[in-house]
MARLO-252894 format. One line per field, with one value per residue (C-alpha): x, y, z; residue number from 1. Coordinates in steps of 0.001 Angstrom, whole numbers, m for minus. Layout:
residues N
xx	(X, ...) $
yy	(Y, ...) $
zz	(Z, ...) $
i	(NUM, ...) $
//
This chain:
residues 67
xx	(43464, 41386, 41617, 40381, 37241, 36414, 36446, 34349, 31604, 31731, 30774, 28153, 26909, 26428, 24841, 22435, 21547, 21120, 18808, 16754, 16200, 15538, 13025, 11445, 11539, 10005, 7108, 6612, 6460, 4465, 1864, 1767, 799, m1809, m3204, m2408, m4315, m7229, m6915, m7758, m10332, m12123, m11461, m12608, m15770, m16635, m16104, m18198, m20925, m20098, m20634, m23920, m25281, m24176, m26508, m29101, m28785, m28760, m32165, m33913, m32491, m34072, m37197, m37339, m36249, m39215, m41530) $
yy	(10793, 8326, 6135, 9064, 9497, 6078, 5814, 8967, 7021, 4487, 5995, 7781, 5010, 3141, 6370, 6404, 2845, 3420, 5795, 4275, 1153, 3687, 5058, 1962, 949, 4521, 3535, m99, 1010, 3513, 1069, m858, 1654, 2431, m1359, m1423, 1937, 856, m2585, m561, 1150, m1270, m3407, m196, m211, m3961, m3359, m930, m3205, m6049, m3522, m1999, m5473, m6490, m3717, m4883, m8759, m7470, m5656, m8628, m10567, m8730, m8471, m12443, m12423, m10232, m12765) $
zz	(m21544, m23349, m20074, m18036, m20175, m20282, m16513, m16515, m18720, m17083, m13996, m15791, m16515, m13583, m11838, m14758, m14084, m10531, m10756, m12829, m10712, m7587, m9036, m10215, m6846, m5675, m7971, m6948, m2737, m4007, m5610, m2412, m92, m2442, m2311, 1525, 2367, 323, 1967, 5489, 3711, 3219, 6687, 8262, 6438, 7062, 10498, 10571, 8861, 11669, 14122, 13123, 12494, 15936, 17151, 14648, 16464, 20139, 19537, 17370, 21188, 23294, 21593, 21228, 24779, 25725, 24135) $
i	(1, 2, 3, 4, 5, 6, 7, 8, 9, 10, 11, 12, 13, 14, 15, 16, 17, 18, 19, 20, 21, 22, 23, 24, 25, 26, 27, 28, 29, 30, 31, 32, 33, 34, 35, 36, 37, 38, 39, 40, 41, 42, 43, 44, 45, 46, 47, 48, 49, 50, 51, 52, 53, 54, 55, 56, 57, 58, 59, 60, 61, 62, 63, 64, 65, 66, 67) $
//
């Protein structure tokens, strides 16, 4: 009997530790979406910048080409 019940911890154990490190690992891919989606964020919004000051430098063109 006492073999049986340390078997049982055992295996208690180990499925206690396993869990743990999942959902440490939950957490972690969880921070890094978090740092990747505000990474896009902010691409998208320099883009954005680029693209409006593209506009910006094709006018201030034509107007010196006008000259």
């Amino acid at each position: 009997m006492k073999f049986v019940l340390k078997i049982v911890l055992v295996v208690l154990m180990i499925g206690f530790v396993s869990c743990r490190d999942t959902k440490k690992e939950e957490e972690e891919a969880n921070a890094a979406i978090e740092q990747i989606e505000a990474t896009e964020a902010e691409v998208e919004a320099i883009s954005a910048d680029l693209k409006e000051n593209e506009k910006e430098l094709n006018e201030a063109l034509k107007d010196l080409d006008s000259i």
